[in-house]
C-alpha positions, 0 to 999 in steps of 0.5 A, spaced: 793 703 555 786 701 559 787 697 565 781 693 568 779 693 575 773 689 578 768 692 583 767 686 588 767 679 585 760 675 584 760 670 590 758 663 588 752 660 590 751 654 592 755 653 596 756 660 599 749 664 601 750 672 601 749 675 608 745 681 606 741 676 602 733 674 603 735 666 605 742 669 609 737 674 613 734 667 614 739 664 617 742 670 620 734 670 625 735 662 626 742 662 629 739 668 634 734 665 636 737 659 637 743 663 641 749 662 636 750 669 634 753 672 640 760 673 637 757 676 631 756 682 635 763 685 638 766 682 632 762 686 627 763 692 631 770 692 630 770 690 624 776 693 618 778 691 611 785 688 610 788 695 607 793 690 603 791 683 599 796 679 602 794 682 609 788 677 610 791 674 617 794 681 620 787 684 619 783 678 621 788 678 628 786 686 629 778 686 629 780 680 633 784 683 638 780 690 639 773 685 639 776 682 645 778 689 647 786 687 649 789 693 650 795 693 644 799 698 650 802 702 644 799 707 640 795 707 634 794 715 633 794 722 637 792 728 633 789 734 634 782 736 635 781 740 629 783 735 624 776 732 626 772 737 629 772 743 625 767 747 629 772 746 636 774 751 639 780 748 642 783 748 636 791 746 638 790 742 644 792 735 642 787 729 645 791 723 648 795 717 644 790 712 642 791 705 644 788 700 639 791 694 634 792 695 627 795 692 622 800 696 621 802 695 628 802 688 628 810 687 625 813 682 629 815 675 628 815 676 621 816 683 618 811 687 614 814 687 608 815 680 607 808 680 609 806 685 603 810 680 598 808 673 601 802 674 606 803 670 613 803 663 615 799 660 620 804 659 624 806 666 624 800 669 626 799 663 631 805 667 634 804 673 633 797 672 637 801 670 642 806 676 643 800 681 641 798 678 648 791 674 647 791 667 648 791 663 643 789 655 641 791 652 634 789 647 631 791 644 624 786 639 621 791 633 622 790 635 629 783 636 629 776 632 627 770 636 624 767 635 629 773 637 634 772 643 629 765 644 629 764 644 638 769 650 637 766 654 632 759 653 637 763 654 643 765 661 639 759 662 637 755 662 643 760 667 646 763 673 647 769 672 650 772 666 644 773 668 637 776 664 632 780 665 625 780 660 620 786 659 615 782 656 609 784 655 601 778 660 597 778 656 591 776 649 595 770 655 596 768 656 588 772 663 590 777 666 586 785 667 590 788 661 595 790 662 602 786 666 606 785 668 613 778 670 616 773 671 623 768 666 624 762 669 626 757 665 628 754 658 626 746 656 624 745 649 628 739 648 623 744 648 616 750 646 620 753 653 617 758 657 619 759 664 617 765 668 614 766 674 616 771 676 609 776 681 611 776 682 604 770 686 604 772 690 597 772 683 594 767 677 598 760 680 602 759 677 609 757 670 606 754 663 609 758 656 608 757 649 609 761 648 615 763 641 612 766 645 606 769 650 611 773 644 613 775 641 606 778 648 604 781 648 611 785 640 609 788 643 605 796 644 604 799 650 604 804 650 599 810 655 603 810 651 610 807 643 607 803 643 613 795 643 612 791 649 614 786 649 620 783 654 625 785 658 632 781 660 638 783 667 640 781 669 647 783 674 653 789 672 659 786 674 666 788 681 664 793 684 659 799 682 659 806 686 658 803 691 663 811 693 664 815 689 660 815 686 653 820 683 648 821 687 642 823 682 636 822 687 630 829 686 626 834 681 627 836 682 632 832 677 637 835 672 633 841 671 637 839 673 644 833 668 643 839 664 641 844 666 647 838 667 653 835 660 651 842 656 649 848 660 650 846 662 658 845 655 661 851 652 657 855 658 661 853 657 668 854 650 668 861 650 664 863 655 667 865 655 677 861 659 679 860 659 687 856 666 688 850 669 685 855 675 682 860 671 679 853 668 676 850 674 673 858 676 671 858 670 667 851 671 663 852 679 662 860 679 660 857 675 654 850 679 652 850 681 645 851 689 643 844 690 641 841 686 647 840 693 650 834 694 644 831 687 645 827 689 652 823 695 650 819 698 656 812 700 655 810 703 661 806 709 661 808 711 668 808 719 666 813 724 668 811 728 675 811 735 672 807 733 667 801 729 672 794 732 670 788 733 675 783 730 669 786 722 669 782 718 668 780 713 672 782 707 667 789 711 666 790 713 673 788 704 674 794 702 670 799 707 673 798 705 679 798 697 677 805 699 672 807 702 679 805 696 684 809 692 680 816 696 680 815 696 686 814 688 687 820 687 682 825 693 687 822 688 692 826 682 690 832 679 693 834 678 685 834 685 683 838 686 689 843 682 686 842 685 679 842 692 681 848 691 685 852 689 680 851 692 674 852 698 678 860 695 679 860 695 671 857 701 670 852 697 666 846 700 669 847 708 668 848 706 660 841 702 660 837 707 664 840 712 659 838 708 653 830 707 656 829 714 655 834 715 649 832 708 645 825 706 647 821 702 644 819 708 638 825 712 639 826 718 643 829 725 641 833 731 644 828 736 647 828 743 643 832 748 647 835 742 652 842 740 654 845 735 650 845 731 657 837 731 658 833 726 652 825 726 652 821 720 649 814 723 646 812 717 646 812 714 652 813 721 656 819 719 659 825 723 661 831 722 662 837 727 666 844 725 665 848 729 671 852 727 678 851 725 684 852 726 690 859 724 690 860 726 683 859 721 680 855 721 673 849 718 674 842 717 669 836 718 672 829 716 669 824 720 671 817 718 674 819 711 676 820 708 670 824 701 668 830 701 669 835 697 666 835 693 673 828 692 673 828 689 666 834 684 668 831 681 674 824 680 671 827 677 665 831 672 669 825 670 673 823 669 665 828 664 664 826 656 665 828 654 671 832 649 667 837 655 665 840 654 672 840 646 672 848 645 670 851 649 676 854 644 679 855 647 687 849 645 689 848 650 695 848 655 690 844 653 685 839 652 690 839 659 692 839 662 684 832 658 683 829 661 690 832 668 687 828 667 681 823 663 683 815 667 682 811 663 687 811 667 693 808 674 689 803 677 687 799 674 681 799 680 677 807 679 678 806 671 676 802 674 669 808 679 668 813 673 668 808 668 665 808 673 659 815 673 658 816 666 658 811 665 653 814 670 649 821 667 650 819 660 647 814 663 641 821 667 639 825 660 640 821 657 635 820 662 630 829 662 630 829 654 630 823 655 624 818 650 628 812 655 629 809 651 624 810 644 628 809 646 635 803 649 635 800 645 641 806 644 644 806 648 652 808 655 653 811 654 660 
């Protein structure tokens, strides 16, 4: 039986006018002129169609986050040179693991498989933004004006550093389909019109749209959240955040950490006497869920000593010593002190140095040839020697300075509100604890650190509580 398929769809005009078209050339050359372009161009350059229908906001997000050059700190893609070059005479050696977001890789907040099915809410891709590590501005129409709208899109236009995403209803368009999410890429002052740069491109070209229709088909409702659509402004925090550290909510797990580290935890330090820092970090670790091992995942790509090559970059050799500056600043602290001390006590450091090699962010495997006791992760380069010390004790150490589980608690306690300590009811003692976690003596690169996992924190709360949708302008902080 003959199945119908459909090369691209024609595009209504009035009211949208084709880019490629002799009057979208028009407009194209007056915006230019009149200095309403520049975001086109890095926007363009990084450009992709949506590899699935329902991917609209996941491809748009990409070509936002790559136009704006973050670094997603994860690989994209490592692969010999010869599956490309078939004329390399260096046919087996492999090239280096590309950082680069795709949509693929753009899997927390909301599963990709939901995704696939139902396509993503405005919400979620507002805090999927904020965990890919840009900083992010949303509006709803009920929240916004078109004029509001309007000074955003110049703004975006006249610039590189600011892009925008609109959440729009194609149909209010004269197109077919209904929610769809696309980059605007610049705007015609003269015609007061904006330019969709549609991630569709196997369906829509590139096309001009009345800004006062844009706006229409963005106050619009989406019927899963019953809230109206609107537009975010994407831009770079001072440096890429999550140079060291990052929290991991790609299964259900996240769910009751966030849970216990937001609720749980200031409810037990002030239910509970305590009158030394130890009794304080005793009382949040004894409760820690099980899988809590798994929800911070180490990203640094700190690389094995034995391994360290003379050709590194000079941005390579840049973020190593950046990632090591900052364990540095961490091992300084009078909280990791605190930390690292007690959880040696419990035994609970050597499990969670052994886990950074064995149960990092994309797994690791068990080297070919090697004892049982030495675990390699490929993609982090981490290795990870279980032996004995020098008293005979058995101990994990993670080579070349990668995090442990001691740097990870004490970064992710300075990360906790400072409210968190409130309810310890002896005075001098709490005192003390919100000195321990205070941030304000350090570094800025340590402030963004902590910053940057605060913010992650309060986006995860509010997806558990279901009110990424409601809190899209309330404070990170």
């Amino acid at each position: 039986m003959a199945v119908a398929t459909l090369y691209r769809r024609s595009l209504t005009s009035p009211p949208a006018i084709d880019f490629s078209s002799a009057d979208g050339k028009n407009i194209f050359k007056e915006a230019v002129q009149k200095g309403t372009m520049e975001g086109y161009f890095s926007l363009i350059s990084y450009f992709q169609t949506l590899s699935e229908p329902a991917f609209s906001g996941l491809a748009s997000l990409s070509v936002v986050l790559n136009a704006l050059s973050i670094d997603s700190d994860r690989k994209w893609k490592g692969i010999p040179f010869s599956r490309y070059d078939p004329f390399c005479f260096m046919l087996f050696l492999p090239i280096g693991s590309w950082r680069w977001f795709d949509e693929s890789m753009l899997d927390c907040c909301e599963p990709l498989e939901i995704v696939k099915e139902k396509g993503i809410s405005f919400g979620k891709l507002v805090c999927l933004a904020h965990c890919s590590g840009a900083k992010v501005e949303a509006f709803r129409t009920s929240q916004s004006t078109i004029d509001d709208f309007r000074k955003f899109v110049v703004a975006c236009s006249i610039s590189e550093k600011c892009h925008m995403i609109s959440s729009y209803d194609r149909g209010v368009c004269k197109q077919t389909g209904s929610v769809h999410f696309s980059p605007i890429g610049g705007y015609s002052a003269e015609r007061d019109m904006a330019l969709i740069l549609d991630v569709a491109r196997f369906k829509y070209p590139p096309h001009w749209v009345p800004l006062k229709l844009l706006w229409e088909a963005m106050d619009t409702i989406d019927q899963s959240t019953g809230k109206r659509r609107g537009f975010m402004l994407i831009s770079r925090l001072h440096k890429d955040p999550g140079l060291l550290y990052t929290l991991s909510c790609k299964d259900e797990s996240w769910i009751c950490i966030v849970k216990y580290l937001k609720e749980d935890v200031p409810r037990l330090v002030s239910s509970q006497h305590v009158d030394t820092v130890d009794k304080i970090l005793s009382v949040v670790f004894k409760s820690l869920p099980s899988n809590f091992n798994t929800f911070i995942k180490w990203v640094a790509e700190i690389r094995r000593t034995e391994d360290a090559k003379p050709d590194l970059s000079a941005e390579e050799e840049s973020r190593q010593k950046l990632k090591r500056d900052e364990l540095t600043q961490v091992h300084e602290t009078e909280l990791f002190e605190h930390v690292s001390k007690f959880l040696t006590s419990v035994g609970y450091e050597e499990n969670l140095s052994y886990a950074a090699a064995t149960a990092c962010c994309q797994g690791a495997k068990v080297l070919s040839g090697c004892s049982s006791n030495e675990y390699y992760c490929r993609e982090t380069s981490v290795k990870c020697i279980k032996g004995h010390g020098p008293s005979g004790v058995e101990e994990a150490t993670v080579i070349a300075g990668y995090p442990s589980g001691s740097d990870a608690f004490t970064a992710l306690l300075m990360a906790l509100p400072p409210q968190t300590w409130f309810g310890i009811k002896d005075q001098a003692l709490q005192t003390k604890m919100k000195k321990l976690v205070s941030v304000g003596t350090f570094s800025t690169m340590h402030h963004e650190e902590v910053s940057h996992l605060r913010r992650q924190l309060i986006m995860l709360k509010r997806c558990q509580e279901n009110k990424e949708e409601e809190d899209l302008t309330a404070p990170l902080s």
